[in-house]
Structures are given as structure tokens and as C-alpha cells.
GUMISE-298117 format. One record per residue (C-alpha): residue in three letters; z, y, x. Coordinates in steps of 0.05 Angstrom, whole numbers, m for minus. Layout:
R,rest,zz,yy,xx
R,ALA,Z,Y,X .
...
***
This chain:
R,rest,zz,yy,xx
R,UNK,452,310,1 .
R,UNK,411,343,53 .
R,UNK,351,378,36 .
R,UNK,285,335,53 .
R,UNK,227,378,79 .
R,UNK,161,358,55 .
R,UNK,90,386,44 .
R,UNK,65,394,m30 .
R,UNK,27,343,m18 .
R,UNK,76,297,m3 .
R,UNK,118,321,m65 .
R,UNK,59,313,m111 .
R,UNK,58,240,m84 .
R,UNK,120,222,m101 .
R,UNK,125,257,m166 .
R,UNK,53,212,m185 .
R,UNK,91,146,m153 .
R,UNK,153,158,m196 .
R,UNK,109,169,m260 .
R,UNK,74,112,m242 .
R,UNK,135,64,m230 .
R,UNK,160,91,m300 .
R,UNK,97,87,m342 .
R,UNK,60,28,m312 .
R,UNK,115,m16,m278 .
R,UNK,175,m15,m323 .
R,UNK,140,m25,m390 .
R,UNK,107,m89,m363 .
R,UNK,173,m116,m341 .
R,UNK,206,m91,m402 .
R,UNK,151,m135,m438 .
R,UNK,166,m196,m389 .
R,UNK,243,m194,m405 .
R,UNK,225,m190,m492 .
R,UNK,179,m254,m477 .
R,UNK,231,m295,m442 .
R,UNK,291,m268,m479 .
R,UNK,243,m295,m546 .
R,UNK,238,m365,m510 .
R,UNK,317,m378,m526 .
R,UNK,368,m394,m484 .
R,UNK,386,m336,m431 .
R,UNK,440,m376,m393 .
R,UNK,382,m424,m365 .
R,UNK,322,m387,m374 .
R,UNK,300,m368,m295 .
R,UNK,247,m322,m321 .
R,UNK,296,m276,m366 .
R,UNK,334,m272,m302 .
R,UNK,275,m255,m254 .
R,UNK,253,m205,m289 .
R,UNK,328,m169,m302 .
R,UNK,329,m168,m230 .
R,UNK,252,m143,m216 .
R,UNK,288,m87,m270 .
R,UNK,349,m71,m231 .
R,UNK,298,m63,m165 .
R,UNK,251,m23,m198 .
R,UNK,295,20,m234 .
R,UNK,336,35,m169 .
R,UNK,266,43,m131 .
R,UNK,256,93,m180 .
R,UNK,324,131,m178 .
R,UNK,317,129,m100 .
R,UNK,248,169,m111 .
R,UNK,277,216,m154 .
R,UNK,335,234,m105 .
R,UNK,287,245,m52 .
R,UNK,246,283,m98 .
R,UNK,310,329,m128 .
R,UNK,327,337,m43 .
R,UNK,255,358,m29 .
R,UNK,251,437,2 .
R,UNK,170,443,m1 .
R,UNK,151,476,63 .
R,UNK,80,506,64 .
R,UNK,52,491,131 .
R,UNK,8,560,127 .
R,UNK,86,596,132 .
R,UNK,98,561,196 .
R,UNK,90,611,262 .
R,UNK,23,598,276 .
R,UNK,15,575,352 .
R,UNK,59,521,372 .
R,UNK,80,463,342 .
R,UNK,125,457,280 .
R,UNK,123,421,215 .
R,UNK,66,408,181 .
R,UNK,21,419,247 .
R,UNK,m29,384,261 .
R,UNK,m54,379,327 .
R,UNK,m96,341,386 .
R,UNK,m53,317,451 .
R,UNK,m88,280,510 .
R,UNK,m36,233,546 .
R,UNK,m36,251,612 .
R,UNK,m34,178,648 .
R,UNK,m94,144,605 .
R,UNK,m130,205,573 .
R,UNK,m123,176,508 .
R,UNK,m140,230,453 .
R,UNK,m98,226,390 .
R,UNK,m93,270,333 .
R,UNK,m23,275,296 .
R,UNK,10,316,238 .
R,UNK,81,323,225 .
R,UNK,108,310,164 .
R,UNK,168,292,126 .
R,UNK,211,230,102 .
R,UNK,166,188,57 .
R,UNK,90,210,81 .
R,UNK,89,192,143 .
R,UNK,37,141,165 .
R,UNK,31,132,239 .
R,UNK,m33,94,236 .
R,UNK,m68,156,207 .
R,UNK,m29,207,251 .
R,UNK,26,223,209 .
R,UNK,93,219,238 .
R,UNK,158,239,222 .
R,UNK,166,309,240 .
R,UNK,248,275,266 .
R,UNK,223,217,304 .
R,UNK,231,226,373 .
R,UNK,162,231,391 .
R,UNK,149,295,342 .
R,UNK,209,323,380 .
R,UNK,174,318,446 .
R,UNK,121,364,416 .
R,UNK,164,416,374 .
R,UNK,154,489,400 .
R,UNK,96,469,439 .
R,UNK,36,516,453 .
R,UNK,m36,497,467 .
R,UNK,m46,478,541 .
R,UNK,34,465,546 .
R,UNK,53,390,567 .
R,UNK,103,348,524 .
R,UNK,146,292,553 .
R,UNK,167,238,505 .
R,UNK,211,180,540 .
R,UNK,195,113,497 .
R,UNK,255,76,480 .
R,UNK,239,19,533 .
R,UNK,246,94,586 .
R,UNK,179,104,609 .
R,UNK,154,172,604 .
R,UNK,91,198,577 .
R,UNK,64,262,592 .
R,UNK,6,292,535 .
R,UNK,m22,356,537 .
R,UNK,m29,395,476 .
R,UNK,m108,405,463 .
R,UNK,m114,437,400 .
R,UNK,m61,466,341 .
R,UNK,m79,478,263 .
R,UNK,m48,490,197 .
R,UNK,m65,480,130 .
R,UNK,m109,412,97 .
***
């Protein structure tokens, strides 16, 4: 498996979701499936069979999180060249045809959250703005083909 690059916050995050999912989730379904299993008759009993499947989902929810988490190469956005545009930036572009203002940080699989800013430091529009400087221009083309033009305002590193 390919390595997954992600901040340490990011890692911390999952590492807290899987503990959670472990410690919270699965005891409380393992409880649900020792009530119903106690009511008799597992052949007919939907409730026995709900929550062996909520299991199975959680359980592979939880395996999924761990392979991300054993994939995970921590990158410490302070390392980055300082300057441009790589992961973990976070920076201010102004797009050029409505002088919209938007602040974005590039992050990896499993933090991103576009409507705070964060986006995928592979989705095509963190490509557009990869080894760009303050001042430069990026060009992202949407996947409907009209361009956009921002401007790169402002570049910083760290939280």
C-alpha cells in the first residue's frame, strides 16, 4: 500500500476516531447483540441480525482506519520549502474573474474539509496551486472546462 501523507494533526485524529470506534462503539453493539441473542431464537430474531451486521460495518470501519493509519508518512508542514505552495500550506488566492477571496490548506486523505478550506492536497484544484509563489497566478480548469484564474495572495506554514 502506498504511503498516505498527512499532518500530525490529521494522524492524531484518526488514532482518537479509531479509539473511539473501539471503546465507545463496539462495546455498545457488543451489548445490543448479548440482549437479543438472550431473547431466544437467532434464526428469526431481526435485532440479533441488525446488530451482527452494524458489527461487521463497524469493525471493517475500524480496520479501514487502521490501514490508513499504518500507511500514514506524517509530514511536518514547517519542513516544507517555505515560499510556494506544497503540502500542508496554507494560503490566500483571489480568483481573478469575481475577486472572491478564499483561504485554503492542503492536506491529506481523510482531513480534508472543503467547507473550511481544507482540500486534498491530490484533487485537481490543489494541483493548480502546487509550486506556486506569492503574486504567481494558478489556472485550475473545472471539470465542466471553464477556467479560473486566482492569484496567490498570501503563503504560511505551521497551525
Amino acid at each position: 500500500m502506498a504511503s498516505i501523507p498527512m499532518t500530525r494533526e490529521g494522524y492524531n485524529r484518526l488514532k482518537k476516531e479509531i479509539d473511539r470506534l473501539e471503546n465507545e462503539e463496539m462495546p455498545k453493539v457488543r451489548d445490543q447483540i448479548a440482549t437479543a441473542r438472550a431473547e431466544g431464537d437467532l434464526s428469526e430474531n431481526a435485532e440479533y441480525h441488525g446488530a451482527r451486521e452494524k458489527q461487521g460495518l463497524l469493525q471493517a470501519k475500524i480496520d479501514e482506519l487502521k490501514g490508513r493509519l499504518g500507511s500514514a508518512q506524517i509530514i511536518d508542514p514547517a519542513d516544507m520549502p517555505q515560499g510556494e505552495i506544497r503540502f500542508g500550506a496554507t494560503f490566500t488566492a483571489t480568483r481573478l474573474d469575481n475577486n472572491e477571496t478564499k483561504t485554503y490548506t492542503l492536506v491529506g486523505a481523510g482531513e480534508d474539509d472543503p467547507s473550511s478550506g481544507k482540500i486534498l492536497a491530490t484533487s485537481p484544484l490543489a494541483k493548480s496551486f502546487l509550486g506556486k509563489k506569492e503574486g504567481e497566478e494558478a489556472v485550475f480548469t473545472t471539470p465542466r472546462g471553464v477556467k479560473r484564474t486566482y492569484k496567490i495572495e498570501s503563503i504560511t506554514y505551521g497551525e
